[in-house]
N, C-alpha and C positions, 0 to 999 in steps of 0.2 A: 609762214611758208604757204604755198600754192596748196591748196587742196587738188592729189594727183590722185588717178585709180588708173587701172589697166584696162583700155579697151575691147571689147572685141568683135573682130571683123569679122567679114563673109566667110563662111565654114566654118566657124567658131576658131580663129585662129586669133590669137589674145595678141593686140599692137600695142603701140609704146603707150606710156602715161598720159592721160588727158587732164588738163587744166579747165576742171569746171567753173571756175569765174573768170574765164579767159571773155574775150571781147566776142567772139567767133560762138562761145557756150551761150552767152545771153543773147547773143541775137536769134539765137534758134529758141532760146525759149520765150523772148516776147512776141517770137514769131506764133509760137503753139501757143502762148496766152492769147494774142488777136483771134487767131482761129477759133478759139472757145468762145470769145467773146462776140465775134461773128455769129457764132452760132446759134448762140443764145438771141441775140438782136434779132436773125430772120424768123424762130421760133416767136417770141413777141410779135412781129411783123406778121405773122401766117392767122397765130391767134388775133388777131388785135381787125386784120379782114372778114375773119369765120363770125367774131363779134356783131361786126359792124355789117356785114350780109344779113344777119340772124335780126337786128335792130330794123333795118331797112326794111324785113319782110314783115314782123311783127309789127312796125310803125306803119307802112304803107294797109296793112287790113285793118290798122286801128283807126287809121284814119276816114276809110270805105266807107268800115261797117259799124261807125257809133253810134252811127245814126240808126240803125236797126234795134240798137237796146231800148228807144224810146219810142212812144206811137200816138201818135197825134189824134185827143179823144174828144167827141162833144156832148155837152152835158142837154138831155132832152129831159124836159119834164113833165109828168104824166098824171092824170089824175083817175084811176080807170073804174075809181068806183060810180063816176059819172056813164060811161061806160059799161053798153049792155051786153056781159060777159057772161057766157053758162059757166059756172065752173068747173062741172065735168066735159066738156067738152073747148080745153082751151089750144086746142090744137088747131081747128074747124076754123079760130076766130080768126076775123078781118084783119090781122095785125099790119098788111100796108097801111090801109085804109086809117086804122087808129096812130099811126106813124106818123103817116102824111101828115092828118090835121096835129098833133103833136111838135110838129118839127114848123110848121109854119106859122102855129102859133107864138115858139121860139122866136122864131123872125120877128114878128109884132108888124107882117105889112102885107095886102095884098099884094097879087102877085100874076102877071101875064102866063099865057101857058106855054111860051119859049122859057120866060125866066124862071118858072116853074121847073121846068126839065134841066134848067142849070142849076138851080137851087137842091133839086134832089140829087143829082149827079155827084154832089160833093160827099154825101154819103157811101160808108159802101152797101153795097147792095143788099147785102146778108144783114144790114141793121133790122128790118120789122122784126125777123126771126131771132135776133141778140134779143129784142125785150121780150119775145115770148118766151125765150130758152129759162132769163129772168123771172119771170112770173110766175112758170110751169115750177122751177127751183124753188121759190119763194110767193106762194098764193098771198101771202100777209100784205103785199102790194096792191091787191087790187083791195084795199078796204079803203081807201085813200090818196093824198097827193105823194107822188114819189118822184127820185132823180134816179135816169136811166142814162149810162153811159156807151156810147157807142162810137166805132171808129170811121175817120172821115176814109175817102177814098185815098189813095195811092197818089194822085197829080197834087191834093191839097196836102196830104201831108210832105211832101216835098216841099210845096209852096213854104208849109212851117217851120219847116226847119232849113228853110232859103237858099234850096237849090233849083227854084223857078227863078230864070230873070225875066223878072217884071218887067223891064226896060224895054227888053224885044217886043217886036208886034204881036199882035194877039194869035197870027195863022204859025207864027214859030214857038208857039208854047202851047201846054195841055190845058193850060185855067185859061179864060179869057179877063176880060175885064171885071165884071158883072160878079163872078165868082169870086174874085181879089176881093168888090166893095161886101159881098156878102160874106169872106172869109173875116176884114176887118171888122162887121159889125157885132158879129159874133164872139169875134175875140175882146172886142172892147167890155161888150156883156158879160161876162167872165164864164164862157161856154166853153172857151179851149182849154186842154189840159194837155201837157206832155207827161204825163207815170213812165215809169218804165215798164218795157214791154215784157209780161212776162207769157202773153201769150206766144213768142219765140220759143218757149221752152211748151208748154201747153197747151196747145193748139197743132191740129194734123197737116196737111201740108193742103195748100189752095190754090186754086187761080187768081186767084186777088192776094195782091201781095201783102197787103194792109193784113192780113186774116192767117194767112201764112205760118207753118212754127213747122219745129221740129218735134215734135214728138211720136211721130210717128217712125221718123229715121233713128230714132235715140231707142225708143222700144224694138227696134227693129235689129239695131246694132246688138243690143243686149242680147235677143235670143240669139242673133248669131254667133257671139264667143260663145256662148252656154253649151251651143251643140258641140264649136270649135274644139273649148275644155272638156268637153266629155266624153270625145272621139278621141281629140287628140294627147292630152295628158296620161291616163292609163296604157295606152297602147305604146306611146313612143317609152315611156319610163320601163315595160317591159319589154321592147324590142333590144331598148341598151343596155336591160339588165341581163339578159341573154347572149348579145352580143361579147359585153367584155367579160361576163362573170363564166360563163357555159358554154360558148361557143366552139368546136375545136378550129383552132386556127389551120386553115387551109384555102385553096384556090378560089372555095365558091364563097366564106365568109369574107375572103377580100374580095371577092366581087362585089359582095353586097354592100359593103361599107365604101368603096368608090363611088357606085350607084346613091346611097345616101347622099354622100359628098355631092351627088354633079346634084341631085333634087335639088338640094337645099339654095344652087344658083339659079335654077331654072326661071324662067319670066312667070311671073303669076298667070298672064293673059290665057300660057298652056294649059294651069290646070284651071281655070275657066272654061277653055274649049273639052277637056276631058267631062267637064262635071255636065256641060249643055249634051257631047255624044254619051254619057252613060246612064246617070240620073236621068235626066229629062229623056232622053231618047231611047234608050232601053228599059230602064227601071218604070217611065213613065209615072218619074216624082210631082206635084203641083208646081209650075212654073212660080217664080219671085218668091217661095217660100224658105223661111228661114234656116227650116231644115237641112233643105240644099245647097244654102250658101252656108252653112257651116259645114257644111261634109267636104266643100271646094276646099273653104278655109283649113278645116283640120289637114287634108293631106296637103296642102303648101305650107301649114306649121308641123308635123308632124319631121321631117328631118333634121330643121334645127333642133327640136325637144330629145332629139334621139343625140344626135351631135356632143350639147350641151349637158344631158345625159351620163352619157359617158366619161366626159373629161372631169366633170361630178366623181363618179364612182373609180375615177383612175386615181386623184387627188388625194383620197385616203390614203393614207399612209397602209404598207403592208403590214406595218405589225399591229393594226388590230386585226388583222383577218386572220393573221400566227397568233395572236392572245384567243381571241374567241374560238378557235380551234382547238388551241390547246387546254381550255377549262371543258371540252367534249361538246361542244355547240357541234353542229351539223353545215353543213356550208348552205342550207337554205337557213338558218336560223342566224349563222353567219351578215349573209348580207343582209336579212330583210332586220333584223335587231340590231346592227350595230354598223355596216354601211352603210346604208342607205340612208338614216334617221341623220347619220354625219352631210351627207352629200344632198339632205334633201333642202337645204337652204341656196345652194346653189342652182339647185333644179329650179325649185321654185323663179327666181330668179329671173333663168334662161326661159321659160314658159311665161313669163308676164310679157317680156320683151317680146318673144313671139308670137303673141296675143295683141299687144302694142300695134305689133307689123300688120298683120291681120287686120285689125282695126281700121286701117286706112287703106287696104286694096279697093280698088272699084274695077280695073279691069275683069277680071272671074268676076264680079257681081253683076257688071253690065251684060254678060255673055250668057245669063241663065235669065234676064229678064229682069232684075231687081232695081229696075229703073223706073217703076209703072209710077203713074200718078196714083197714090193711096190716100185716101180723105180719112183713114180712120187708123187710130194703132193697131197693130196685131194683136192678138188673146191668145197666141201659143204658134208654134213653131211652124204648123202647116198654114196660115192663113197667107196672102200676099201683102209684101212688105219692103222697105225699101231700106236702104241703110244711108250711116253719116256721106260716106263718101259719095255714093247716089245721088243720095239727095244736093249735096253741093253740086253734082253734074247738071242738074236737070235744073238748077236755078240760076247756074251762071248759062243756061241756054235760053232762057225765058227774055224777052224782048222788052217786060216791063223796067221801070228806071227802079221799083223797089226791090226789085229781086237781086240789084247789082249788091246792093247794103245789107242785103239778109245772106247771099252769097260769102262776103266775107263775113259777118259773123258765125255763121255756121261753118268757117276754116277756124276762127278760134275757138268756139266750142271745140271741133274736133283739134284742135293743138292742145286746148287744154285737159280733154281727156288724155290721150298722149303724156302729156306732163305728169299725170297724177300718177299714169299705170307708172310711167319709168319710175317717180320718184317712189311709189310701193314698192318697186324692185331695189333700188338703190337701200331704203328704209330694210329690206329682209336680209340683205344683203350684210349690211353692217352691224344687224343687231343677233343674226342667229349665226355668220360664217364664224369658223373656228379656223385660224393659223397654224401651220404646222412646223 
């Protein structure tokens, strides 16, 4: 027999028997199976673009900035006990001068005083003072013959890692001839070295891109969440524990939580402009200091923390706020022993992300100054200092060809910071949330 049941139509008005394996039943249901299946295909399809964007952006900086992980070094060798050094006073010492004849002895050739000036130009400039920084480190050099390493200039290490073409004339490129024959002589010698660069990470920020690193944006970034988290964690965790636990619901408590809601979209650039008229200009805080760019940062994190917060502390179940009442807990011992310790993996969570976010503003950071050129790390929170995202500003504006390749590496440092905080969060997430 036909498998029949009773319809029923518009109004709930029950029509005659329907025949579910009639011709008219399955076409409507292969109809609604394509449609699923549809659906699922453009879901693949959406995914499978957001992938391949994400691939495109990560492989286009890989490609930039590989070159920045490595640094083109030449091996000089010294003998400085030949050399008439005070040793208290090695600061005072000639170290061009012992350089010079050092490096040209390297060569093994006299030398005109045009080719002279091309033969040192391959150097960078800061090299005399690499081997006194050396020495000064380590006195046990000057008793003897030693190797001192130091880095070429910016045009030659391009030349090394063969984004000079050679081929062009000499008025269309940074090396000329002269400097090619003196790069290959050296290289054949076994003078060049590629190491990787770890003065990227180790070194403060330069005008020679050769010399160039991030540590000063890295220590810089640090003390910024440090302020960011300890302005903004305590105060928003208590604003929502107020808000949902104490608050009485009325016209001005829904003001305030709109107001929340609209912060938490607002452009960062605003409270940039807030921190330059009030910090700086009222309070008359030290320009570029750390201090102030986390106080920017805390109140542009400070809504989502309150947000995230509450949906936290809503998530609990009510019967433990009815258990822990009823064994005579008090409603502050209530939430801070037994909500909150539930809700605080989720907090945590929503505070890494929004520290995450933080992390990578530069608009508020460029609008209080923290864009300076800084040769040195900061030692604490008032000194001036620059951050990750800064620091990418001011080197994808630099005119040198090495700054294009240290430019994208320091967007993967900073992605890879990114990557870590999320995956902390995702990590606290699944190992301390409880299911209800």
């Amino acid at each position: 027999m036909a498998d029949t049941s009773l319809a029923t139509g518009a109004g709930g008005r029950i029509g005659g028997p329907v025949d579910w394996k009639s011709e008219a039943m399955n076409a409507r249901r292969k109809a609604r199976y394509a449609a699923d299946r549809r659906l699922q295909v453009y879901g693949m399809i959406a995914i499978a673009f957001a992938l391949g964007f994400l691939a495109f952006l990560v492989g286009t900086l890989s490609y930039t900035g590989y070159g920045a992980f490595t640094q083109t070094m030449v091996r000089i060798d010294l003998d400085l006990s030949k050399a008439e050094l005070d040793r208290s006073k090695l600061m005072d010492a000639n170290w061009r001068n012992i350089f010079r004849e050092a490096a040209l002895a390297e060569l093994g050739e006299e030398l005109t005083r045009p080719a002279e000036r091309d033969y040192f130009s391959m150097y960078t400039s800061s090299a005399p003072f690499l081997i006194r920084d050396q020495v000064i480190a380590d006195p046990a050099l000057l008793d003897g013959p030693a190797s001192f390493v130091v880095p070429v200039s910016d045009p030659v290490d391009q030349l090394a890692k063969g984004l000079v073409q050679t081929h062009l004339p000499e008025s269309q490129r940074r090396v000329n001839d002269r400097q090619i024959g003196y790069f290959e002589q050296l290289k054949a010698g076994g003078a060049i070295t590629q190491p990787f660069n770890w003065g990227l990470f180790f070194n403060a920020d330069s005008r020679f891109p050769e010399l160039a690193g991030l540590a000063g944006a890295i220590s810089g970034s640090f003390w910024l969440l440090l302020v960011c988290f300890l302005i903004s964690f305590p105060v928003g965790i208590a604003a929502a524990i107020y808000l949902e636990e104490f608050a009485p619901k009325n016209r001005l408590t829904d003001l305030i939580e709109i107001n929340i809601n609209n912060l938490a979209a607002v452009p960062s650039v605003v409270f940039g402009l807030l921190g330059l008229a009030v910090f700086l200009g009222w309070f008359g805080l030290p320009r570029s200091a750390p201090l102030v760019g986390g106080m920017v940062l805390a109140l542009m994190t400070l809504p989502t923390i309150i947000i995230v917060t509450r949906a936290a502390l809503t998530s609990v179940p009510s019967s433990i706020r009815e258990a822990a009442l009823g064994i005579g807990a008090s409603k502050h011992e209530m939430i801070f022993h037994h909500v909150l310790p539930l809700a605080m993996p989720s907090i945590m969570t929503g505070t890494i992300i929004g520290l995450a976010q933080a992390l990578g503003e530069t608009a508020p950071l460029l609008l209080i100054g923290m864009n300076a050129f800084i040769t040195s790390p900061p030692a604490g929170v008032l000194e001036a200092s620059t951050a990750l995202p800064t620091q990418i500003y001011i080197w994808a504006d630099s005119p040198e060809r090495g700054f294009v390749a240290r430019t994208s590496a320091a967007i993967l440092v900073l992605l890879g910071f990114l990557v870590i905080m999320n995956a902390i969060a995702i990590f606290l997430r699944q190992r301390f949330e409880r299911r209800w």
